[in-house]
C-alpha positions as CSV (number, residue, x, y, z in Angstrom):
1,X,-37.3,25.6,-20.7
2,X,-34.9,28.2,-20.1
3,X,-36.6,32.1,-20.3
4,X,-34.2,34.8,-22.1
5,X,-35.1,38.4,-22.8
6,X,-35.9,39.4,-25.6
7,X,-32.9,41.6,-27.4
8,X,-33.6,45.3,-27.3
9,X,-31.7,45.5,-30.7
10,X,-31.5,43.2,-34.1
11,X,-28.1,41.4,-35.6
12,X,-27.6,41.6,-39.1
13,X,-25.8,40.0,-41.3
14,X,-24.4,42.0,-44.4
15,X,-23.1,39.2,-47.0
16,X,-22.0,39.3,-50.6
17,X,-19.5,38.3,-52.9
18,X,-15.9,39.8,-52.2
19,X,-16.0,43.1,-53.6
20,X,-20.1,43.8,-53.5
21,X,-19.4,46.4,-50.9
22,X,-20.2,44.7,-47.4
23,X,-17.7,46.3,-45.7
24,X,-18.5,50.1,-46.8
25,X,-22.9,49.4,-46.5
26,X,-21.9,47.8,-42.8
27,X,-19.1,51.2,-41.8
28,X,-22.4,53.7,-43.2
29,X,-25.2,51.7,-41.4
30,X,-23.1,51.9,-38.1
31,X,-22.3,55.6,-38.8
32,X,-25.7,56.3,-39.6
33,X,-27.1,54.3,-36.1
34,X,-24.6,56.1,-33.8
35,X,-26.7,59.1,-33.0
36,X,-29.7,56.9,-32.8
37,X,-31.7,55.1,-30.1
38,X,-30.5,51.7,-31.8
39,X,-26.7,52.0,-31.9
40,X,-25.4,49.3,-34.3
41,X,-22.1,47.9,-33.6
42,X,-20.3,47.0,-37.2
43,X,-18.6,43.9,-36.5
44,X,-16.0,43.0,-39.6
45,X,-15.4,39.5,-39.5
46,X,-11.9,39.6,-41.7
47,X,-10.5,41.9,-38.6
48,X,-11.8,39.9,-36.3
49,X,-10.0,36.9,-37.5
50,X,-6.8,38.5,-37.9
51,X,-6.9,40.7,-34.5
52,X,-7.2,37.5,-32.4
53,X,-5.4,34.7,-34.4
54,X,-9.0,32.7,-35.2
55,X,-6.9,31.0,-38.1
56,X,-4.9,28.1,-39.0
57,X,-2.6,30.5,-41.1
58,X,-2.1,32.0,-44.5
59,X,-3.7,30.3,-48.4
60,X,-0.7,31.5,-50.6
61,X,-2.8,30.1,-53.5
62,X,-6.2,31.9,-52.6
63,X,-4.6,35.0,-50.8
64,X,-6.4,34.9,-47.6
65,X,-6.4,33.4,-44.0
66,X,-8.1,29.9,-43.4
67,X,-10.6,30.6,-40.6
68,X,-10.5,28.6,-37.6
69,X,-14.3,28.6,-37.2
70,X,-14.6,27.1,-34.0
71,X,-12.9,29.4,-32.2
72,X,-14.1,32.7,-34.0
73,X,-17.4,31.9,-33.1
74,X,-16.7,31.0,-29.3
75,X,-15.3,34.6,-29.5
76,X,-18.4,35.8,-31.6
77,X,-20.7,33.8,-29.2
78,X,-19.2,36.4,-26.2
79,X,-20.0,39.0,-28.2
80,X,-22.9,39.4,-29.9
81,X,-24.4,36.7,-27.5
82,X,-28.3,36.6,-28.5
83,X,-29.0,34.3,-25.7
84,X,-27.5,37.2,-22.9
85,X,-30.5,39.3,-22.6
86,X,-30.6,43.0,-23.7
87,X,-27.4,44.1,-25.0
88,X,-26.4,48.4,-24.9
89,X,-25.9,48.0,-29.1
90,X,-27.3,45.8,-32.1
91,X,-24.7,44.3,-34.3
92,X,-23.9,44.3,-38.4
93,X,-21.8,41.2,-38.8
94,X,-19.7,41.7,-42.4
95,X,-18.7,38.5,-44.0
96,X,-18.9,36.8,-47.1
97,X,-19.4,33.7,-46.0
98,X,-23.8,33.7,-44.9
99,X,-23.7,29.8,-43.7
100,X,-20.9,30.4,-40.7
101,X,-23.1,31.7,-38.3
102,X,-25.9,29.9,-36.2
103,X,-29.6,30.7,-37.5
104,X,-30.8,32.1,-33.9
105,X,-28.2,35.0,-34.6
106,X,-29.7,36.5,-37.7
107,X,-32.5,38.7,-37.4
108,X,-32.0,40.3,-41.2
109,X,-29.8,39.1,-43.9
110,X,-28.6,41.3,-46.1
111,X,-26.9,40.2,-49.7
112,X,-25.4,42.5,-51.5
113,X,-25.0,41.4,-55.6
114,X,-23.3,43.6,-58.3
115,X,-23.4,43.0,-61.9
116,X,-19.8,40.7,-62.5
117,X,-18.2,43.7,-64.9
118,X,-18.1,45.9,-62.3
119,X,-17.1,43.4,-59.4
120,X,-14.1,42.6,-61.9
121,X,-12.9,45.9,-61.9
122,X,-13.4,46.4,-58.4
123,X,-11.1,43.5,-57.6
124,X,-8.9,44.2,-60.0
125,X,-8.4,47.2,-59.0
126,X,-7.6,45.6,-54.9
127,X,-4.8,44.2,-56.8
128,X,-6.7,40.5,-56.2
129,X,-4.6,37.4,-57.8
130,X,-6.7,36.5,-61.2
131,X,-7.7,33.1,-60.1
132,X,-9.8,34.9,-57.1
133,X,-10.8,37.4,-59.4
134,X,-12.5,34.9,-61.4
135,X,-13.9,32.7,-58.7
136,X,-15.1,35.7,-57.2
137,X,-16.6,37.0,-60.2
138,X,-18.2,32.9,-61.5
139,X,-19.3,32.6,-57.7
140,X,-21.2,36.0,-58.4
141,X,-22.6,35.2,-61.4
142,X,-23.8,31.5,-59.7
143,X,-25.8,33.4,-57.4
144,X,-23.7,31.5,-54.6
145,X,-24.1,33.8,-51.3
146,X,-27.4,34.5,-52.0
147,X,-27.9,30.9,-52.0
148,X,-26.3,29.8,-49.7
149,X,-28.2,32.3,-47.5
150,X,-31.5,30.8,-48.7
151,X,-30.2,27.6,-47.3
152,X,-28.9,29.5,-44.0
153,X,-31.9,32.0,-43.0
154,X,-35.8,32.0,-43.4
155,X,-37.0,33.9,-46.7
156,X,-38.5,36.3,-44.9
157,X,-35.8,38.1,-43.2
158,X,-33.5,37.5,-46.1
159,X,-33.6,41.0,-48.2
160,X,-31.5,41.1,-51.6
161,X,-29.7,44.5,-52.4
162,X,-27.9,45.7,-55.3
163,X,-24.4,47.8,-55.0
164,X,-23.4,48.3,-58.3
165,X,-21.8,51.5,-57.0
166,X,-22.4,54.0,-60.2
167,X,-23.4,56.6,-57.2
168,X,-23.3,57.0,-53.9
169,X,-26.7,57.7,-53.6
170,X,-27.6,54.0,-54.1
171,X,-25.5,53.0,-51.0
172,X,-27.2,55.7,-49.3
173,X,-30.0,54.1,-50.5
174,X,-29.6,50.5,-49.2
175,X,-28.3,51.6,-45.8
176,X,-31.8,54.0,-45.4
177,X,-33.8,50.7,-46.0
178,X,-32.0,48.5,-43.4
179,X,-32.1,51.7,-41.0
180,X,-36.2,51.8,-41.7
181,X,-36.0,47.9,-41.6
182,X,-34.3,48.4,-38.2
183,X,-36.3,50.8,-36.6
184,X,-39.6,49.2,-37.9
185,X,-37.8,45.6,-35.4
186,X,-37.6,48.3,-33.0
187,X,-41.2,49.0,-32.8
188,X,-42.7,45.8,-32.5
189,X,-40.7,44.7,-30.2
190,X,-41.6,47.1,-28.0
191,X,-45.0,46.6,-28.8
192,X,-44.3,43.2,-27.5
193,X,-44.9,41.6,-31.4
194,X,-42.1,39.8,-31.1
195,X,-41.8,36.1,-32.3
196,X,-44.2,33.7,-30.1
């Protein structure tokens, strides 16, 4: 049995319907980390796919590029690399998509929900084509990323958020309970409670 340190900082998934606000709770929580002693490293998953090529090209239909898993998560694997040892940073992966990445990544999932009147507007107002906007919306109402991130992660570190965005307090919010969240992973690890 091969022996790997234990990380010195979590991964966590931020995941959620187009539009729920992954992209702006992952840019805060990394802002808010930077000055800490558990830097978090805000990896969007969009950019990453487009900066390297990991695609097989452009959906007219669905407005958006068709991920060439395999390769993005090679690329991911180099990168966030759980199995390395103690990395300098911790990592917010940002995708809407919970069931792409490998279990033994996710140390906290975070889904984001919104109530679908306000993800409507939201998308409408990112100029999405209708038919997204109302798979978007349907696939928000269906509960389907917080679904399919009970089927991905264990209950326990799967915590349920909402960003209905009437305020910015309640982003603030949010991003002050993963950064407790984080600090309280922090502490037992270095208290040497981490999973036997």
């Amino acid at each position: 049995m091969t022996t790997h340190h234990p990380r010195q900082f979590p991964i966590i998934l931020i995941t959620g319907t187009p539009g729920t606000g992954k992209t702006l709770h992952s840019a805060l929580l990394s802002q808010e980390m930077s000055d800490s002693e558990s830097p978090m490293k805000h990896v969007n998953i969009g950019d990453v796919v487009k900066e390297n090529g990991f695609h097989e090209g452009w959906d007219d239909e669905w407005n958006c590029w068709i991920v060439d898993e395999e390769r993005l998560l090679d690329h991911l694997e180099g990168v966030v690399n759980p199995e390395s040892g103690p990395a300098e940073t911790g990592f917010i992966i940002d995708h809407h998509d919970p069931s792409l990445f490998p279990e033994r990544w996710i140390d906290l999932a975070v889904v984001l929900t919104c109530d679908n009147s306000v993800l409507h507007e939201r998308l409408t107002s990112r100029n999405y084509p209708s038919n997204k906007i109302t798979e978007n919306v349907t696939a928000e109402i269906m509960q389907t990323c917080l679904s399919e991130t009970r089927e991905s992660y264990d209950e326990e570190i799967i915590v349920e958020l909402t960003s209905e965005g009437k305020d910015d307090s309640e982003v603030e919010e949010n991003v002050g309970r993963i950064v407790s969240w984080i600090e309280q992973w922090r502490k037992d690890r270095q208290g040497g409670v981490h999973g036997q």
